[in-house]
C-alpha positions in Angstrom: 82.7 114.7 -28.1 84.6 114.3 -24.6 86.9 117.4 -24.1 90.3 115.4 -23.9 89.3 113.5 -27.7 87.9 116.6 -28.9 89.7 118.1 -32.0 89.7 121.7 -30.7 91.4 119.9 -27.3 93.7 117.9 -29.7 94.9 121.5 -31.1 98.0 121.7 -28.6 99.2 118.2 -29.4 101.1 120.1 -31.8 100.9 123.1 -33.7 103.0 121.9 -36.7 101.2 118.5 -37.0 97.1 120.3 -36.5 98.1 124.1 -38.2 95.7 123.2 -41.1 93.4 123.7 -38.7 93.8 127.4 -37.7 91.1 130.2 -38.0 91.0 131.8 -41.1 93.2 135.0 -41.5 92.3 138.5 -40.1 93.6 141.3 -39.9 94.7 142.2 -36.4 93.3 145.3 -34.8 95.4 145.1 -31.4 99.3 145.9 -32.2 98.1 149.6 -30.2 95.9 147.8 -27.2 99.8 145.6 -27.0 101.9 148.2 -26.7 99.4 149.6 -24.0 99.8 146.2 -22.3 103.4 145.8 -22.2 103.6 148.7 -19.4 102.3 146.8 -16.8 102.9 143.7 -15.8 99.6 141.3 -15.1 98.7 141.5 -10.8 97.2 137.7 -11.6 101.1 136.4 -13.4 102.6 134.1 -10.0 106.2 134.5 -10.7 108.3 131.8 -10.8 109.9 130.3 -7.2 112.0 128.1 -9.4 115.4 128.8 -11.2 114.8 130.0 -14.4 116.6 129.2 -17.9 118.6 131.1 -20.0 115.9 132.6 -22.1 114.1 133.9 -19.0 114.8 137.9 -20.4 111.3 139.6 -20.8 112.9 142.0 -23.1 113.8 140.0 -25.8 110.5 139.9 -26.3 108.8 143.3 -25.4 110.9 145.0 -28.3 109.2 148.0 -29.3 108.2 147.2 -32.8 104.9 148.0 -34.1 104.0 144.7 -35.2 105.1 143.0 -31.6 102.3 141.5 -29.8 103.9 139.8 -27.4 102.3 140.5 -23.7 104.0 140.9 -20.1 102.2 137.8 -19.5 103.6 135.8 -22.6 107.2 136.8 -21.7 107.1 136.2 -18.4 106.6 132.4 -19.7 109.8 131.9 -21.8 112.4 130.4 -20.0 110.2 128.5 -17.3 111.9 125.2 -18.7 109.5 123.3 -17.4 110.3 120.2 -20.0 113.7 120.6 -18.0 112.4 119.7 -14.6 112.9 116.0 -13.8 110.0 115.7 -11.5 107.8 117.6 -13.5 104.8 116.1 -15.0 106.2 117.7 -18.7 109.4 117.0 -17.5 109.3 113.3 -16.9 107.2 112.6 -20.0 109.8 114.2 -21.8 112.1 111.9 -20.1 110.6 108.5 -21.1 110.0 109.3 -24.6 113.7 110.2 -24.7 114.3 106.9 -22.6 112.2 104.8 -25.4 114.1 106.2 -28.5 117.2 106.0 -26.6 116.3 101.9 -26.1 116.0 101.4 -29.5 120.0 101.8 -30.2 120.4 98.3 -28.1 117.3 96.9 -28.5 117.3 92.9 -31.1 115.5 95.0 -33.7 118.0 97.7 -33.8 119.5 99.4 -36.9 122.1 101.2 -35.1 120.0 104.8 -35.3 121.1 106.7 -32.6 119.1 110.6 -32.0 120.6 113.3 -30.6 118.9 115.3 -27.9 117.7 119.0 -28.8 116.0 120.4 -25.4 117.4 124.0 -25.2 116.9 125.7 -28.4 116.5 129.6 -28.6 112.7 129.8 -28.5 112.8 132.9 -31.1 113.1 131.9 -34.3 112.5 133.4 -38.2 109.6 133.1 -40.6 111.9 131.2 -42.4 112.8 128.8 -40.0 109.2 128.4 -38.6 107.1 128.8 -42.4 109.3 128.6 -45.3 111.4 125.7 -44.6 108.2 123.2 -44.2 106.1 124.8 -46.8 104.1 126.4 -45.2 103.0 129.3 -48.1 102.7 133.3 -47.3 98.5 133.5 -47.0 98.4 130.2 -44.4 96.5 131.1 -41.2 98.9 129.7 -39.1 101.4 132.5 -40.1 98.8 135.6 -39.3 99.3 137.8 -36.3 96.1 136.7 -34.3 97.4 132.7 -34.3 101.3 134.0 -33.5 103.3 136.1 -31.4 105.9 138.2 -33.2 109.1 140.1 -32.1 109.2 142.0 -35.9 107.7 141.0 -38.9 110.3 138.0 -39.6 111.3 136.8 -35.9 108.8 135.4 -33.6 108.0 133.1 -30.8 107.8 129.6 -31.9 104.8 128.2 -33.0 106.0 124.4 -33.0 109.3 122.5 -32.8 109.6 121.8 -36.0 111.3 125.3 -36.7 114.3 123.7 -35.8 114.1 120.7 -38.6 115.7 122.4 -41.4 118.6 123.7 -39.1 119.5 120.4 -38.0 118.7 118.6 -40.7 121.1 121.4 -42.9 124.0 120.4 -40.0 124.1 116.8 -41.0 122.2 115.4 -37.8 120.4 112.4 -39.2 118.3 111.5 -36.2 117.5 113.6 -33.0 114.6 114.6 -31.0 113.8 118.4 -30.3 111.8 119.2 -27.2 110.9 123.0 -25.9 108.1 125.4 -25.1 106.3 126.9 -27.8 103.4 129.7 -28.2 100.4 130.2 -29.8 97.6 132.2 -29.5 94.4 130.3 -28.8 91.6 130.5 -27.1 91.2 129.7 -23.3 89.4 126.9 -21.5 91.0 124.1 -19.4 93.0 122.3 -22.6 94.4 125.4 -23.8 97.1 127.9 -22.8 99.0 130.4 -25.1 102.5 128.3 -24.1 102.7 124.6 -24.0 105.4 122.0 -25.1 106.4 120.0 -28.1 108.9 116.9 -29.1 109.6 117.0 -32.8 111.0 113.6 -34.0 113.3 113.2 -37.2 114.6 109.7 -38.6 117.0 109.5 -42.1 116.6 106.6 -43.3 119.8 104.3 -44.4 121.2 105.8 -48.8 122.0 101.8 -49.0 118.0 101.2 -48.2 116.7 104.1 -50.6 119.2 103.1 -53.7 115.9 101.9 -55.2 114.4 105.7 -54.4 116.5 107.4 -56.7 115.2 109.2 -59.7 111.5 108.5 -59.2 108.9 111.5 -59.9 106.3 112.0 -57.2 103.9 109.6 -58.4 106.6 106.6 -58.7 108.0 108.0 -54.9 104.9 107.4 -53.2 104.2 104.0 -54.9 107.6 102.9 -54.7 108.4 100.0 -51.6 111.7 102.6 -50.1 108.1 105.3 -49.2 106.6 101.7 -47.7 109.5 100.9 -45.8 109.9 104.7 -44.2 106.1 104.7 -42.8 106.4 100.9 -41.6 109.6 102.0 -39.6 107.7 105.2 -38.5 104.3 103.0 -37.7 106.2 100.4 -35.9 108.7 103.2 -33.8 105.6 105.1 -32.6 103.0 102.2 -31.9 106.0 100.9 -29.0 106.4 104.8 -28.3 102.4 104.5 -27.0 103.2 101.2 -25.7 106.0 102.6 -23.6 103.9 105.5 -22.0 100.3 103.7 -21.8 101.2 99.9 -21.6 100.1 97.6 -24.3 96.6 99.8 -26.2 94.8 99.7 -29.0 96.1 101.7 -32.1 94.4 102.9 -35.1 96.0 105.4 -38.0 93.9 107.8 -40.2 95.7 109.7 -43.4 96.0 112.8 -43.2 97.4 116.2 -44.7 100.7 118.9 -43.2 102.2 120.4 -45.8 105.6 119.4 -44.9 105.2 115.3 -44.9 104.0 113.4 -47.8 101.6 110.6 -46.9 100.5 112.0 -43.6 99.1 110.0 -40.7 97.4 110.8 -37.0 97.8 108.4 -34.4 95.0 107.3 -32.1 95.0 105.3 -29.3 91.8 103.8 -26.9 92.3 104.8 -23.7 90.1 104.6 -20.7 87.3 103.7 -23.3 87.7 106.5 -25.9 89.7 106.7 -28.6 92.2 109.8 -28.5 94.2 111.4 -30.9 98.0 111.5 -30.0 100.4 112.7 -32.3 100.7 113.5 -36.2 103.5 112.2 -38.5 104.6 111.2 -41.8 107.1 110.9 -44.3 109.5 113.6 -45.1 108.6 115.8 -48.1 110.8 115.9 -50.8 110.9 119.6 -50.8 111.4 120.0 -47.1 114.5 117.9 -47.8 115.6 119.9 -50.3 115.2 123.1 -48.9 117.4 121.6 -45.7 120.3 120.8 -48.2 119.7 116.9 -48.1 117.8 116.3 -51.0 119.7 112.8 -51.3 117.9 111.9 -48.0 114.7 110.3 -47.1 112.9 109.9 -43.8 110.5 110.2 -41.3 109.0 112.8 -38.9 106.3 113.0 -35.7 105.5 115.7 -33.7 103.1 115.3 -30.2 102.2 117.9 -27.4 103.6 117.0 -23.9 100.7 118.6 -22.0 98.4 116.2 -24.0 100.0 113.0 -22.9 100.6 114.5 -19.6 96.9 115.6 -18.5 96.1 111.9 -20.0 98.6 109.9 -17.8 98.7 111.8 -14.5 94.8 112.9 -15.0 95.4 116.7 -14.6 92.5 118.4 -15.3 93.8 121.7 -16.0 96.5 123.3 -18.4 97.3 126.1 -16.1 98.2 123.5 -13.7 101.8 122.8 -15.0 102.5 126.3 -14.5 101.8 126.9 -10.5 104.3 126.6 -8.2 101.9 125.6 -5.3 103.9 122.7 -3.8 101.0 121.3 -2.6 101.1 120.1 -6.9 105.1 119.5 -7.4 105.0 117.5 -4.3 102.9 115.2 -5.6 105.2 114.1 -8.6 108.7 112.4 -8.8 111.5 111.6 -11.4 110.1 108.7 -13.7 107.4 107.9 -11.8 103.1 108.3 -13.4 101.5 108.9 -10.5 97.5 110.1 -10.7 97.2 113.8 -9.7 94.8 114.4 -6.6 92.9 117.4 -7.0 94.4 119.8 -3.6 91.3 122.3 -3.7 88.7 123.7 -5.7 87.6 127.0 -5.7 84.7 127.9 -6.1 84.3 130.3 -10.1 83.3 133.8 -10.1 81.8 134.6 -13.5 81.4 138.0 -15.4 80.0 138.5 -19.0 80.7 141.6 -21.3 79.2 142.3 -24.4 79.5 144.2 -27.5 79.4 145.4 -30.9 82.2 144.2 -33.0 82.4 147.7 -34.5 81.8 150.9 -33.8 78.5 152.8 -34.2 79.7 155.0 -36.9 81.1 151.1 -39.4 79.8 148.1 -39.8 83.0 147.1 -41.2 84.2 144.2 -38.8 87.7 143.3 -38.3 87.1 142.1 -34.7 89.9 138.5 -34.4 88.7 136.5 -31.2 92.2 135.5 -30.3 92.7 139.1 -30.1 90.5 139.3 -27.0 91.2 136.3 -25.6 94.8 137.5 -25.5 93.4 140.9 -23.9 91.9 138.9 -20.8 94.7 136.7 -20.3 97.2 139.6 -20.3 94.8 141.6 -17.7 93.8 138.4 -15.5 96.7 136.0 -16.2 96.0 132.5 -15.3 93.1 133.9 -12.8 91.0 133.3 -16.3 89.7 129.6 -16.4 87.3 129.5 -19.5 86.1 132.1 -21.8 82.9 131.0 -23.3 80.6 132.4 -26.1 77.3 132.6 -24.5 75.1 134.4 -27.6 76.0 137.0 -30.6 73.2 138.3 -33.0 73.3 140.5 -36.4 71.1 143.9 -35.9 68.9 143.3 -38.6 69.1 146.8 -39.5 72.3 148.1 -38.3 73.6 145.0 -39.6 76.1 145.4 -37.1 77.6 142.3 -35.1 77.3 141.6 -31.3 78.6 139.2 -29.2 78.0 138.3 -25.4 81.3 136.5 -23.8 81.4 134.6 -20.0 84.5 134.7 -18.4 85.2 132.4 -15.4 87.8 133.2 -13.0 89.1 130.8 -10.9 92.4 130.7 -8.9 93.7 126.8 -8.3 95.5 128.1 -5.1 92.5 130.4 -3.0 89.4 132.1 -2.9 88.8 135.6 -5.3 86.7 138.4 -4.1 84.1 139.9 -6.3 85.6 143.1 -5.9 89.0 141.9 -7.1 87.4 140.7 -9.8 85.3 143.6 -10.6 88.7 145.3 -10.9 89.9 143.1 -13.5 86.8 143.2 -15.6 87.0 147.0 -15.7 90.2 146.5 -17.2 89.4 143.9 -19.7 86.5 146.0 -20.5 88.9 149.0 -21.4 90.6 147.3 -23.2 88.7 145.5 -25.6 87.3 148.8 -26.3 90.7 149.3 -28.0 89.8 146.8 -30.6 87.1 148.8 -32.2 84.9 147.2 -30.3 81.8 149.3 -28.5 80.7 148.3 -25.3 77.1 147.6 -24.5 
């Protein structure tokens, strides 16, 4: 499939809305190789020329628990506020979205649903807040150290937006829209980055229009015309949503399943002759409700990744992109205004593969977790690292031990890299991936 409609490129439209669809749990073997990490800071991490936000601390994050795998690199992310910047690319999309549901109050159609505005929320939240509250159970993947950074075993770096639901559904906010930076760890190519940006959308609907709601068992609920109504009011809101960012498009819907909306729908839309995936939604589960202390409620929720809208609209071809502070990008982009990106230089790669045995020679026992290394090159090479591609991995048929042979590309967006710079960098990520359990070949 084309990279932008891929699913695995469809991952960072948002965590919350795709997390059935992490790698299954393993045990990390890299809380040591983390630690070791967190004494340096990253020669390839460009440090930010513009003013930062109030989170911008790196030692919220680097707090020395033994379960913290939070990097130099990751922490010298939080607080960038990009969302915040009005001639961003993330910025500005966050801006019209905000400017459509804000048109809805006074549009003919209206039903007097105002949402409040959520855009600076502390990005460290709890298991609770970010798991429990949507249902998310103890044993999901999304939960496991090598899908999510974490402080101490129950605070951590936001996975998705929707770890704020419960706390403002619990304060009596009916309506709002909560936008911010979130992390995950992922793998690395041009559609995905370890921090990227979210709007979570929340509707109530009306007690007078879900009298006819009350009492019904599960079964009844989801037959009954007040569960019809909520996902025709959802349909309808996010169908002008895409027509206020694309212009009049094509729409499909597909079910689908999060375990904290109950029916569950993708949106997709055809765009430049393709048909892309958008944004996941649904109705409000009745135990999400309840475990935010409005049970008597009923509504709606969406979430959608702002990079994914943005590389779509201003045709930016790679994720690390929104994080440069090369003018020769930011000067290209004003407040409110889609404009297509043109492409300032390109540099040429410089690839280098390592290999090795997932174990040691004395085990076969295998414990290696991908994102693990992933998260080792990115924390060594920062955003120098373009793609890291599996290029061949075998069984020893008698060892019965596991190899595997990875290519990284580095590439800088802003100059030319030396081989010998990047010789040095490799010697590092080759030490420390050693530090997994890994043997070198």
């Amino acid at each position: 499939m084309i990279q932008l409609a891929s699913r695995r490129a469809a991952a960072h439209i948002s965590q919350q809305w795709r997390c059935k669809n992490h790698l299954p749990h393993r045990k990390t073997a890299a809380a040591a190789t983390f630690s070791t990490l967190k004494t340096t800071t990253p020669q390839a991490c460009t440090p930010s020329l513009a003013p930062l936000g109030k989170y911008a601390d790196p030692s919220r994050y680097l707090q020395p628990h033994p379960n913290n795998n939070i990097t130099p690199h990751i922490a010298s992310l939080v607080g960038r506020d990009l969302h915040l910047r009005p001639s961003h690319p993330i910025g500005i999309i966050r801006s019209k979205i905000q400017e459509y549901f804000a048109s809805l109050s006074t549009s003919s159609t209206a039903d007097g649903t105002t949402y409040k505005i959520f855009d600076a929320e502390d990005p460290i939240v709890t298991t609770q807040q970010c798991f429990d509250d949507l249902r998310i159970p103890p044993d999901h993947p999304g939960r496991a150290p090598s899908d999510t950074y974490y402080i101490t075993d129950t605070k951590l770096l936001r996975t998705h937006t929707s770890a704020h639901q419960s706390q403002h559904l619990r304060s009596g906010v009916d309506a709002f829209l909560c936008c911010g930076d979130v992390y995950r760890r992922d793998e690395i190519d041009a559609t995905h980055y370890p921090a990227f940006h979210q709007m979570e959308g929340v509707k109530l609907m009306s007690t007078e229009a879900m009298i006819g709601a009350n009492g019904l068992n599960e079964e009844e609920w989801l037959q009954s015309p007040e569960c019809q109504l909520i996902e025709a009011d959802l349909k309808a809101t996010l169908e002008g949503l895409m027509d206020h960012l694309f212009g009049p498009t094509k729409k499909r819907w597909n079910e689908d399943f999060f375990p904290f909306t109950q029916p569950s729908f993708e949106l997709e839309i055809y765009h430049n002759d393709e048909w892309m995936e958008v944004l996941g939604c649904g109705v409000i589960h009745e135990q999400v409700l309840y475990l935010s202390n409005r049970s008597d409620r009923r509504g709606w929720a969406f979430g959608l990744g702002l990079e994914r809208l943005a590389m779509i609209l201003f045709k930016i071809p790679d994720i690390r992109l929104f994080w440069t502070e090369d003018e020769r990008f930011h000067r290209q982009f004003k407040e409110g205004k889609i404009v297509e990106f043109q492409p300032y230089s390109k540099f040429p790669p410089v690839f280098k593969d390592i290999a090795f045995w997932t174990s040691d020679k004395h085990t076969t026992s295998d414990n290696f977790v991908e994102n693990d290394f992933f998260d080792i090159v990115r924390s060594t090479a920062g955003d120098l690292v373009e793609r890291i591609e599996l290029i061949d991995s075998f069984t020893h048929p008698k060892t019965g031990r596991s190899s595997r042979c990875y290519r990284i590309s580095y590439r800088s967006m802003d100059r030319n890299l030396t081989n010998e710079e990047i010789d040095e960098l490799q010697f590092k990520v080759r030490d420390e991936t050693s530090t997994l359990g890994c043997q070198l070949r």
